[in-house]
C-alpha positions in Angstrom: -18.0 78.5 14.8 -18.0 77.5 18.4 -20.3 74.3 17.5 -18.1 73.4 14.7 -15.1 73.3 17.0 -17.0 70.6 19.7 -18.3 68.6 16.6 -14.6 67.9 15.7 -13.3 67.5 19.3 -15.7 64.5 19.2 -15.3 63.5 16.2 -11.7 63.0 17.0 -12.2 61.8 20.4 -14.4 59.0 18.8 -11.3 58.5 16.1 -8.8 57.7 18.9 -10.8 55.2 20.8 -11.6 53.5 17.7 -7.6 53.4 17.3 -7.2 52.2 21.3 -10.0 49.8 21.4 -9.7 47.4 18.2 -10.0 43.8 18.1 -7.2 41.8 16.2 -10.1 40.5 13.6 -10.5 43.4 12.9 -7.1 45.5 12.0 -4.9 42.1 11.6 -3.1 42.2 14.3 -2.3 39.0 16.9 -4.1 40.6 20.0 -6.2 44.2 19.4 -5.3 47.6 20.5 -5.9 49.3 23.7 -8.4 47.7 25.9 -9.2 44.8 23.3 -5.8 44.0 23.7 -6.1 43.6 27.2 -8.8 41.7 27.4 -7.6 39.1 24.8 -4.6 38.5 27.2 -6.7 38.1 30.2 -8.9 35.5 28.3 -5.7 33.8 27.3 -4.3 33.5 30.6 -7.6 32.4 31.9 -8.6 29.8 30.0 -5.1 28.3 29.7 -5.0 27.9 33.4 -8.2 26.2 33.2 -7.2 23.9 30.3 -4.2 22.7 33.0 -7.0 21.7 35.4 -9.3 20.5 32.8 -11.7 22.1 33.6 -12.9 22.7 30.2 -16.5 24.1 30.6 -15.2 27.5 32.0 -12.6 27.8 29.4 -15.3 27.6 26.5 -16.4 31.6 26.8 -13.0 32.8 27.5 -11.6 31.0 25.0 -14.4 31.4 22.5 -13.5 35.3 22.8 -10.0 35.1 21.6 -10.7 32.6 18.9 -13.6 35.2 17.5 -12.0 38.5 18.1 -7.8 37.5 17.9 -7.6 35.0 15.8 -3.8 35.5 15.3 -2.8 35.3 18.6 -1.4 32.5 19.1 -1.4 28.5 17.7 -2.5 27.2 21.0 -5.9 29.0 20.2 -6.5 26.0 18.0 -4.7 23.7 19.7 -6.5 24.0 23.1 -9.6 25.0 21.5 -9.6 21.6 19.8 -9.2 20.1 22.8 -11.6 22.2 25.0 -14.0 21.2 22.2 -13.7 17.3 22.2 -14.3 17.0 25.8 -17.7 19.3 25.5 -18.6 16.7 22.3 -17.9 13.8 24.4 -19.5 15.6 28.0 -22.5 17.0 26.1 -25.9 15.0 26.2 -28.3 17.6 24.7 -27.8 16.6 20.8 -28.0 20.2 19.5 -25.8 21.9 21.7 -23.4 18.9 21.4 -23.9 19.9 17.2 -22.9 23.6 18.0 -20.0 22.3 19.4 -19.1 19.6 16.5 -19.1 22.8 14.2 -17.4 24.8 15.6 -14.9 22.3 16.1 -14.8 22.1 12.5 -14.2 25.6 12.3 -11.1 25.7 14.5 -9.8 23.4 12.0 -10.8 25.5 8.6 -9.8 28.9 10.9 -6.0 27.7 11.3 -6.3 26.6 7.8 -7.8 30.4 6.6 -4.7 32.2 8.9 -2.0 29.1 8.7 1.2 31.4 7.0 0.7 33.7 9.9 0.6 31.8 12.4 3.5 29.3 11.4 5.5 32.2 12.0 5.0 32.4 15.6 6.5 29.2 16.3 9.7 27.0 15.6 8.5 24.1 14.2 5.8 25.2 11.6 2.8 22.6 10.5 1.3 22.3 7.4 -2.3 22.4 5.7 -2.3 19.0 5.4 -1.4 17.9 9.0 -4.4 20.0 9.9 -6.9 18.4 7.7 -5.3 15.0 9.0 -6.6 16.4 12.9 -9.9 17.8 11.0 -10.8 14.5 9.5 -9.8 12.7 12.5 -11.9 14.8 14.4 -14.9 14.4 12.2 -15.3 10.6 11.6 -14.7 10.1 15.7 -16.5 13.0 17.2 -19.9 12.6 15.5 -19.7 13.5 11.6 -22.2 11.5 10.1 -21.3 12.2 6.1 -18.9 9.5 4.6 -18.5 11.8 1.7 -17.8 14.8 3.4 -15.6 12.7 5.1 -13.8 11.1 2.8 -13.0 14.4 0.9 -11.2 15.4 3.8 -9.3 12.5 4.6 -8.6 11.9 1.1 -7.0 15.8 0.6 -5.3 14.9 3.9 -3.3 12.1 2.7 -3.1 13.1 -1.1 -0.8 16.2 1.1 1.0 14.7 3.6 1.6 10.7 2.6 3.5 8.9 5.0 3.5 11.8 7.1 0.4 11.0 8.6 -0.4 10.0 11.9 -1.0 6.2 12.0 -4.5 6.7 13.1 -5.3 8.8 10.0 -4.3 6.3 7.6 -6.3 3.6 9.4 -9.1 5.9 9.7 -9.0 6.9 5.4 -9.6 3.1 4.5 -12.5 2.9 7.2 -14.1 5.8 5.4 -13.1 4.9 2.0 -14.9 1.0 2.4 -17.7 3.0 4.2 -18.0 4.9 1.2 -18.0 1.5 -0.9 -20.7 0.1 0.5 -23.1 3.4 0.3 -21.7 3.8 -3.5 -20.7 0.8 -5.9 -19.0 3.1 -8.3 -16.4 4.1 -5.9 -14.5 0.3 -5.6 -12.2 1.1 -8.4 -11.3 4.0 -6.1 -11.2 2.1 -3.1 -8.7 0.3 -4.2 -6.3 3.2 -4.8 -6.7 4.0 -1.3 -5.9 0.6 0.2 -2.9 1.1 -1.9 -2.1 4.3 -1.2 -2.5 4.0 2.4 -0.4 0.3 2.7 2.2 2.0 1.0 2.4 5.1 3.4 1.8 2.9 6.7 5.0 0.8 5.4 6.8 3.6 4.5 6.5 5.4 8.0 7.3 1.7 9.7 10.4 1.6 7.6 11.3 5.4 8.7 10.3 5.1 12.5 13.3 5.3 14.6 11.2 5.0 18.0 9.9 1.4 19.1 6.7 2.9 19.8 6.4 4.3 16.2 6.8 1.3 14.9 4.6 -0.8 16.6 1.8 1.9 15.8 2.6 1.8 12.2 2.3 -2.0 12.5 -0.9 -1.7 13.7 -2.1 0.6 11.2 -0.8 -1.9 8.5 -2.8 -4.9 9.9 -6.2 -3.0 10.3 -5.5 -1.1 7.2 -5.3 -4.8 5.2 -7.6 -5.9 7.9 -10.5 -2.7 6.5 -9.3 -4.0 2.8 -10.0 -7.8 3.3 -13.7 -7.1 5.0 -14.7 -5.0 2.5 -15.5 -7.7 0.0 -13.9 -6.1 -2.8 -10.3 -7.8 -2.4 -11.3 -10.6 -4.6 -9.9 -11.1 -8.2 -13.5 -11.5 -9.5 -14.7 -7.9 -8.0 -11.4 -6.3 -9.8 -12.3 -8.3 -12.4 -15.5 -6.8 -12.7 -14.2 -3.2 -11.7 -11.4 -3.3 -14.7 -12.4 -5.5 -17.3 -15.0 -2.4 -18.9 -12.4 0.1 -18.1 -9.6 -1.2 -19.5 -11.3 -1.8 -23.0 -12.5 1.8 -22.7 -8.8 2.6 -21.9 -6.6 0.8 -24.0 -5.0 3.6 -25.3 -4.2 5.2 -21.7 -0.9 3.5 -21.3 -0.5 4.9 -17.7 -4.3 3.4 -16.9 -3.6 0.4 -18.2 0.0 0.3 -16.2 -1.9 1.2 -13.4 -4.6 -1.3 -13.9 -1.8 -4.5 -14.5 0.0 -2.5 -11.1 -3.3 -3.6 -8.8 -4.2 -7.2 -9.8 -0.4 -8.0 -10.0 0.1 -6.9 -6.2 -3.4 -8.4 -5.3 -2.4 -11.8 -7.2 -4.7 -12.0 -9.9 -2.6 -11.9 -13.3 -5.0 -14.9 -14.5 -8.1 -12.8 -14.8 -9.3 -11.7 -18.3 -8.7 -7.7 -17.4 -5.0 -8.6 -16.5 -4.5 -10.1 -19.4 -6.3 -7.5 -21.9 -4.2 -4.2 -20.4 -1.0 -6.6 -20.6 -1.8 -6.9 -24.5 -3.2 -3.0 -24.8 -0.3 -1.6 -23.5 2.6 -4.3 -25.2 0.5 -3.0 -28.4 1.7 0.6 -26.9 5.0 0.6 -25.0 6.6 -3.3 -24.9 8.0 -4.1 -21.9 8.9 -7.7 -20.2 5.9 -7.1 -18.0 3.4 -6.8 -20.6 4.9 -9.2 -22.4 4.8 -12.1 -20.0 1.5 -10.9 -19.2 0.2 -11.7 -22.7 2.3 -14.9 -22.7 0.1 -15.7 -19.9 -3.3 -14.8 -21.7 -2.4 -17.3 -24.6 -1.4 -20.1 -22.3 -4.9 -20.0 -20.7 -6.5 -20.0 -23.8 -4.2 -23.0 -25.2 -2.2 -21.1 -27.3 1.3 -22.6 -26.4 3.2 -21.2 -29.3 2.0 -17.2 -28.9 3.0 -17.7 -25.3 6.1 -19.1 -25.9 7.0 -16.2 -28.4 5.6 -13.8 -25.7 7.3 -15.6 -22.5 10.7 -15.1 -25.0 9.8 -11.6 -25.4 9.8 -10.9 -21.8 13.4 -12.5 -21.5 14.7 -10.4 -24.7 13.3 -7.2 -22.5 14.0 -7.9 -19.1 17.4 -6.4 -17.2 17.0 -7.5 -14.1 18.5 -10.9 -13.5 16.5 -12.3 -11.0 13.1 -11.3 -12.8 15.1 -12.5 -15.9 15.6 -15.9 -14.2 12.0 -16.2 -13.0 10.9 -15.6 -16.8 13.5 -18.6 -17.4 11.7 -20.8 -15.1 8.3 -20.0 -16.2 8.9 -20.7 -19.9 10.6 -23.8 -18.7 7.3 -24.4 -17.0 5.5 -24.0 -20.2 7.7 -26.0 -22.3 7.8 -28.7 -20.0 3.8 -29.0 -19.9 4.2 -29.3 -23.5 6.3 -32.5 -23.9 9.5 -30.2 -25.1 11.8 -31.8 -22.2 15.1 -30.6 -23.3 14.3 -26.7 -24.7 12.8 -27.2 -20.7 16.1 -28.0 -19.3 17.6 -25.7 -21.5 15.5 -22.6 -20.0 15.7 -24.5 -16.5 19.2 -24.3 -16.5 19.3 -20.7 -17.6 17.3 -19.7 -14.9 19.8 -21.0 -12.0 22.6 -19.4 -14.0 21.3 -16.3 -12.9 19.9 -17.0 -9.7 21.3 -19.6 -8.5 19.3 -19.1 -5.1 16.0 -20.9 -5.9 15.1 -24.5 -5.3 12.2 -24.6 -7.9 14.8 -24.7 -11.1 16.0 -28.1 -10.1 12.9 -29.5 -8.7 11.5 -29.0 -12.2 14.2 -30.9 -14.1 14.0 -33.5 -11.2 10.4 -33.7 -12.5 11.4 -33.8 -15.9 13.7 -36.9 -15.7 11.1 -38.9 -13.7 8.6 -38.3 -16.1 11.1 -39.6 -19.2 13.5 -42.1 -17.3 13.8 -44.4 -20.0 17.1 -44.2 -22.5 18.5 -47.5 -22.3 17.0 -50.9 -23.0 18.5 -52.1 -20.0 15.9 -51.6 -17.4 18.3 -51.4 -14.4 19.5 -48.6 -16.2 16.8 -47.4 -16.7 16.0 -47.1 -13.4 19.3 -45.0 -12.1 17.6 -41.8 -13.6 16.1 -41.7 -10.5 19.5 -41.2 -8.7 20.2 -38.0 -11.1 16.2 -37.0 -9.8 17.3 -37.8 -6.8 20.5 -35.5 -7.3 18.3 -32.9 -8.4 15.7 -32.8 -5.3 19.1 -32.9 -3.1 20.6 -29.9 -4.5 17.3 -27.9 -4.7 17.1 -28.1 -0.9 20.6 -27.2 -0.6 20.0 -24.0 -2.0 17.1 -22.9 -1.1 15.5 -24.0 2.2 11.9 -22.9 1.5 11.3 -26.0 -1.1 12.8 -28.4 1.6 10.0 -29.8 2.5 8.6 -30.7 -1.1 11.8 -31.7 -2.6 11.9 -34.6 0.3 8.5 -35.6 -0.6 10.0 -36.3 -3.9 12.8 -37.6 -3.0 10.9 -40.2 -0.9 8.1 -41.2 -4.0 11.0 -41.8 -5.8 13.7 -43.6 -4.0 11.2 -46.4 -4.5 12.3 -46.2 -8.5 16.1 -46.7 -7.8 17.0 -50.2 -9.2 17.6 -52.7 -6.7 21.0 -54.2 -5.7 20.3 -57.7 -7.8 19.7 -55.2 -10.3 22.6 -53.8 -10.4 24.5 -57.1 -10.2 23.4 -58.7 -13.4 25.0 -55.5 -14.8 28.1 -55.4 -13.4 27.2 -52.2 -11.0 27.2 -51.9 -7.3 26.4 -49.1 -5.3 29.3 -46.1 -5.5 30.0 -46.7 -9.1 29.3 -43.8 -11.0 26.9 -44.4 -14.2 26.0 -41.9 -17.2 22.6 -41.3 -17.7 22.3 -41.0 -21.5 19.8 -39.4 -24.3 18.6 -35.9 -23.5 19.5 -36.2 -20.0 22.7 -36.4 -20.4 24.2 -37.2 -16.4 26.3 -38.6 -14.8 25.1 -40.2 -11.2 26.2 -42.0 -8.4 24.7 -45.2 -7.7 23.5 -45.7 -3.7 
């Protein structure tokens, strides 16, 4: 009875230290129990003061104690244990201990990831799983990981979850990896670009949103290396997307969000004259018409000589269109077309049309300039004849008037054809003299001053 009595003493003896000495891992709590407890506040305090001195090697084992045994007790477990980590990476020179340290660096990351709901609760300003595998994949493509598919499946969750919330670097860093990742696998262009898209986007976006010069002018940078990542890769060229979409799209021409996407890339990346442009334009007007398909089609059959199907397209566009600027560039494209085609007046008909509703661009009357020079002739009086060059002349004037940009050709013009004004003895024979006004008839139909 006696023995009994000791066996249960002890066994309740060993009960209550279990219950004093427990390690945070263990019962979920942020620092332990009884003398576990203790310890994990000494170990903080100690390696945080030798994080302030940098002294980094002797706060590896302290801090590798909290990290194992309380892994809730506070975010600066990560935080400095990132950075205690780094500087071992970057200090070590024996390449398998500077692994060990690699790893677990990755494991700080996936750690904070694995207890991130708790944590955010000890602190005002909470981060998110994302942000994190922004730092992770940072850390991995700078501090030795050698896997471009492991790290692109990082970086690629990491901006997939945060966007433009990313540090600059990141971004930058994503379309480093993702052309890496081109060159080691061909399949992944398409993807490739969707990144440099993705990631142009964000950078812009976060330049737009920064409010501090310094902000900006990182963003900035990321921009320009991010295009800078895109243009060295060899795959910004409309023959490689070309090559990427043209099988795709024909094996997609019922996917009218593909195909949207598809028309989306090699309009931004100028190529709306390749063959895969053209085919999703017609797919997906076959699907859902819209003035962008439409005109895209109109395109197709213009390349291929088929003036009137492009015509009936380039119309389409203008019937669907509701924005009046695009509207008026549709205007001046068909007027484009229809001037090519000999049909002068429908040309200054849609030329006209297009400065109606935008009244802002020079190319409209550079284009009827153009089309009076090339049919000057409506009289049988070859002086007269010759003053359609004052309405061209007329034309070039008021094209730079409105629109700056085309100053420089429309005085080009203006100087190859002041040499086709008619002459003052000319004029004489006619009974004109410079300042009288004079009507320039047939299609034209303007009147000019003579000069």
């Amino acid at each position: 009875m006696k023995m009994k009595m000791v066996t249960a003493l002890f066994a309740l003896s060993l009960s209550a230290t279990a219950v004093f000495a427990q390690k945070g891992v263990e019962d979920g709590s942020r620092f332990g129990h009884g003398q576990d407890s203790l310890n994990c506040l000494k170990n903080i305090s100690v390696y945080s003061e030798y994080v302030k001195t940098n002294n980094f090697k002797d706060a590896f084992i302290p801090w590798k104690a909290v990290f194992d045994e309380a892994p809730l007790a506070q975010v600066g477990t990560y935080t400095k244990g990132a950075q205690i980590l780094r500087a071992l990476i970057a200090a070590e020179k024996d390449g398998a201990k500077q692994k060990e340290y690699f790893e677990l660096l990755m494991k700080v990351h996936d750690q904070r990831i694995q207890y991130l709901d708790a944590l955010n609760t000890l602190v005002k300003n909470p981060t998110t799983k994302g942000d994190i595998l922004g730092t992770k994949a940072h850390d991995y493509f700078s501090m030795g990981g050698q896997d471009m598919n492991t790290a692109y499946t990082i970086f690629a969750e990491a901006v997939a979850l945060e966007k433009q919330n990313l540090p600059y670097y990141v971004l930058m860093e994503f379309i480093d990896v993702s052309a890496r990742k081109t060159k080691l696998d061909e399949s992944h262009k398409e993807q490739f670009v969707q990144d440099y898209l993705a990631a142009s986007s964000y950078a812009n976006e976060a330049f737009n949103a920064a409010t501090k010069e310094s902000a900006k002018k990182n963003y900035q940078t990321a921009k320009e290396n991010i295009d800078a990542h895109f243009i060295n890769s060899g795959v910004a060229t409309c023959d490689n997307l070309q090559a990427i979409y043209a099988p795709k799209v024909e094996a997609n021409k019922t996917d009218l969000e593909y195909l949207k996407q598809v028309m989306k890339v090699m309009k931004m990346l100028g190529c709306t004259e390749a063959e895969a442009y053209f085919a999703a334009s017609e797919a997906a007007h076959a699907i859902e018409p819209t003035a962008e398909t439409a005109i895209g089609c109109g395109y197709m059959y213009y390349k291929k000589g088929d003036i009137n199907k492009c015509l009936s397209y380039f119309d389409n566009a203008i019937e669907l269109e509701q924005d009046p600027i695009q509207k008026a560039d549709y205007y001046y494209s068909t007027a484009v077309v229809l001037f090519s085609n000999k049909q002068l007046s429908k040309a200054k008909q849609y030329a006209r049309k297009s400065i109606e509703l935008n009244g802002e661009k020079g190319k409209p009357y550079i284009l009827i300039a153009q089309m009076y020079a090339s049919s000057p002739n409506w009289s049988d009086e070859s002086a007269l004849n010759k003053c359609t060059f004052f309405a061209v002349i007329d034309k070039l004037q008021k094209a730079k008037s409105v629109d700056p940009s085309v100053a420089e050709e429309a005085d080009k013009l203006i100087r190859s054809y002041a040499g086709y004004t008619p002459k003052d003895e000319d004029l004489f024979f006619i009974g004109l003299k410079k300042g009288d006004a004079v009507t320039i008839g047939g299609w034209i139909g303007e009147t000019t001053t003579i000069r």
